[in-house]
C-alpha positions in Angstrom: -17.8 42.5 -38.7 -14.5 43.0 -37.2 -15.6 43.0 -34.0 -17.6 39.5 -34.6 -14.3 38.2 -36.1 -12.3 39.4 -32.8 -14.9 37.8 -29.9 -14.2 34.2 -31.1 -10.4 34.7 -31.3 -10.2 36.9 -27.6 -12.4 33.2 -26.5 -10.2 31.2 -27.6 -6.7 33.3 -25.9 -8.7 33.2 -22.7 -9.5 29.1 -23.2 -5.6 28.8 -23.4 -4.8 31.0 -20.7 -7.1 28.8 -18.6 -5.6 25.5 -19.9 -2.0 26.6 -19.4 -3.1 27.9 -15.6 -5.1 24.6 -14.8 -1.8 22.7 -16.4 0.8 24.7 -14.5 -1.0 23.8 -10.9 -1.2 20.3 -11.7 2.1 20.3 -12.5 2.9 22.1 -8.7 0.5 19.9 -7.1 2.4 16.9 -8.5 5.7 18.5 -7.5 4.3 19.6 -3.9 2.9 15.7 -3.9 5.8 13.7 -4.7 8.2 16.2 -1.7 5.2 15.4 0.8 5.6 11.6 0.3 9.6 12.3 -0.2 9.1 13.3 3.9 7.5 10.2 4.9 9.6 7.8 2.6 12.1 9.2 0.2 12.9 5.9 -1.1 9.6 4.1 -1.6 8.7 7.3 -3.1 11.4 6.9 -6.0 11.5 3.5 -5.8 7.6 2.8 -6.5 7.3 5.5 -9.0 10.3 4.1 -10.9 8.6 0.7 -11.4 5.8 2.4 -12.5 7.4 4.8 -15.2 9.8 1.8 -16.1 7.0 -1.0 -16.3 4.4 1.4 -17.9 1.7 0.8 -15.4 1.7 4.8 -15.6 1.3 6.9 -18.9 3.4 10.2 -18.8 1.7 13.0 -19.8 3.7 15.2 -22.1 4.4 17.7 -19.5 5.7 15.0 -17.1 8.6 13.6 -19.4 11.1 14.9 -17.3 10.1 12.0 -14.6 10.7 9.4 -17.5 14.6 9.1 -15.9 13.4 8.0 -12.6 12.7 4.9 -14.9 16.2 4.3 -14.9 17.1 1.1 -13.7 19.9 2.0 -12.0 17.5 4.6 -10.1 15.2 1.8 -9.1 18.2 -0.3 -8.0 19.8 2.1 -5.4 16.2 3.3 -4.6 15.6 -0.4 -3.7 18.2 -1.0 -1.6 17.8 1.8 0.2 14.4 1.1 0.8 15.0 -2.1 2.0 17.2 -1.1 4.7 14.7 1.2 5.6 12.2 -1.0 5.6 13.9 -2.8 8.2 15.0 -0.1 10.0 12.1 1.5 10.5 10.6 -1.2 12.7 12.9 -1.2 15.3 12.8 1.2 18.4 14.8 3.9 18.8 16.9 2.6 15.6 13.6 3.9 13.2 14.4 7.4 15.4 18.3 7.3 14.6 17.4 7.2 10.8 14.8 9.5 10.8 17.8 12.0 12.6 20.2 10.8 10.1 17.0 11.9 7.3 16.7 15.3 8.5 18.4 17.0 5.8 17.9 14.0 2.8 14.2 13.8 2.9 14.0 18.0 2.5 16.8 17.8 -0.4 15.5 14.7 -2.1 12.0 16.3 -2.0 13.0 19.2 -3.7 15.0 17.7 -6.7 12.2 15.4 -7.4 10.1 18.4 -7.6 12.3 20.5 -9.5 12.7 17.2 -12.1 8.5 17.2 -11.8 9.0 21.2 -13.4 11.7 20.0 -16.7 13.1 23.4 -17.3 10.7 26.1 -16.6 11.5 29.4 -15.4 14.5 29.7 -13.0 12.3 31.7 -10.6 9.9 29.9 -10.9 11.9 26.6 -10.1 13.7 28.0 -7.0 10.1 29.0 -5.8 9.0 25.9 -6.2 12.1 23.7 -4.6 11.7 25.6 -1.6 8.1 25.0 -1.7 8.7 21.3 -1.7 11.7 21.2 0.6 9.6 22.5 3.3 6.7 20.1 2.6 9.2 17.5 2.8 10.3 18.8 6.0 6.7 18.9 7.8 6.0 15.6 6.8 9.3 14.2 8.0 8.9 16.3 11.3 5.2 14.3 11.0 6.8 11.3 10.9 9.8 11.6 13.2 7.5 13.5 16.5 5.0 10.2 15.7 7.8 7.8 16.1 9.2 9.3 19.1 6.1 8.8 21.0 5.7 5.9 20.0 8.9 4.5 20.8 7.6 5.8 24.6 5.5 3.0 24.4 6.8 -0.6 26.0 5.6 -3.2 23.2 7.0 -2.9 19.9 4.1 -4.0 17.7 3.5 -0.5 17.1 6.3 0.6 15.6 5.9 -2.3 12.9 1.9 -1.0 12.5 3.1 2.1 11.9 5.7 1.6 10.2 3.4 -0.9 7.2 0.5 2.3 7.8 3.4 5.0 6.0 4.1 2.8 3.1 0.5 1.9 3.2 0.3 5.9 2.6 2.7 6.5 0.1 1.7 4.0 -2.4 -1.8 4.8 -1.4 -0.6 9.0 -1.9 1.1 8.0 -5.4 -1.9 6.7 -6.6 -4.0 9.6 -6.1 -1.0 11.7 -7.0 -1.3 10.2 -10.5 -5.6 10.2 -10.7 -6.2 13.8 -9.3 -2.8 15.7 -8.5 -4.9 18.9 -6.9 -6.5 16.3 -4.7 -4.0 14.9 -3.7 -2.8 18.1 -2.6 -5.6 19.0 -0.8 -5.5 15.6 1.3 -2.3 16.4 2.0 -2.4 19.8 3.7 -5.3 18.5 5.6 -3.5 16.2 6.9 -0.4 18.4 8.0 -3.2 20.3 9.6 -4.5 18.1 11.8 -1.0 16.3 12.7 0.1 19.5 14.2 -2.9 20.3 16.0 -2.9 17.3 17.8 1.2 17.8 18.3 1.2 19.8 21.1 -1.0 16.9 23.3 1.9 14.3 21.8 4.3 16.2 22.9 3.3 17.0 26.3 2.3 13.2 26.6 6.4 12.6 25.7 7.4 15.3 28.3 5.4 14.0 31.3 6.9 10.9 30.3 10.5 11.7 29.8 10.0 14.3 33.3 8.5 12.0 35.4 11.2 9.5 36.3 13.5 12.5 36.3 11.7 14.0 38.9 11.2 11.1 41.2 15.3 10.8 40.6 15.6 14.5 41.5 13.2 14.2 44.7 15.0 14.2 47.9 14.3 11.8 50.4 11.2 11.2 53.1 13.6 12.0 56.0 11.0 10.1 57.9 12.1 7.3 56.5 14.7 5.5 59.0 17.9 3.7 57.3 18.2 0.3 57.2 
């Protein structure tokens, strides 16, 4: 009888072990998430989210009430602003480049304290793990971003850079949405794409060498001493 009485209750510790572990990667992949659209645009990223916490187009889940701040309406002010200046800046040549320079070290950290707020107060371990975790997410999708813009900024019309530009905030509210439906997904989608972007970087990049090399090396060529001076 004992026995009978312990299989339902060694059931049920295993059922919670489960929840907590299914719980605790949503959780990451939420935090991983929300640095991975930090990289592309901090400030959209905040900014949308905001609205959406603020507005209640989103329910919180109980584990997520740490986010409830980024409600804040002073949040969503300067997250507004900002963004607007980005948006502008974004779709000009070289200038989109300047900022992404000058975002090299605030997409990373902004990545990581939105996914440290994603965690509340768990275990400091734990949280460090995870911040670094998300700073360098941050940092491959900025890199992403930043090697795409540069090539394209090689290019001599500038529609591109506005199409591209519309296509990553296309993206992020498009990645917050799935964020919010299916967190692990999201995740998933997310390292895929990471994947492929950097194995097709080595063809972009070699495309932006020949390009950047080949005027320097008709400038470098000495010259045809058959040709007679004028």
């Amino acid at each position: 009888m004992s026995g009978a009485n312990h299989k339902p209750e060694a059931c049920a510790t295993l059922a919670r072990v489960d929840t907590f572990r299914v719980e605790k990667l949503d959780v990451v992949s939420v935090a991983l998430g929300l640095a991975a659209l930090a990289g592309v645009n901090l400030y959209l990223t905040v900014f949308a989210t905001g609205l959406a916490i603020h507005f209640h187009w989103i329910t919180l889940a109980p584990r997520y009430q740490s986010l409830e701040v980024l409600g804040n309406p002073w949040i969503i002010g300067i997250a507004g602003i900002l963004y607007l200046l980005e948006f502008f800046a974004d779709k000009i040549p070289w200038v989109d480049s300047i900022w992404d320079a000058v975002h090299t070290v605030i997409r990373p950290i902004g990545g990581a304290l939105l996914a440290i707020q994603v965690l509340g107060h768990p275990n400091p371990a734990f949280t460090v793990i995870v911040a670094l975790l998300a700073g360098g997410t941050s940092l491959l999708a900025h890199t992403a971003k930043s090697a795409t813009r540069l090539a394209s900024n090689t290019l001599p019309e500038p529609l591109t850079n506005v199409g591209l530009s519309l296509g990553e905030d296309a993206a992020v509210l498009g990645g917050l949405t799935l964020v919010n439906l299916s967190p692990l997904l999201a995740l998933v989608i997310f390292l895929i794409a990471f994947g492929l972007f950097y194995y097709f970087a080595r063809r972009v990049l070699r495309s932006i060498k020949n390009k950047i090399g080949l005027p320097r090396k008709k400038l470098t060529e000495p010259a045809d001493p058959n040709v007679s001076a004028q």
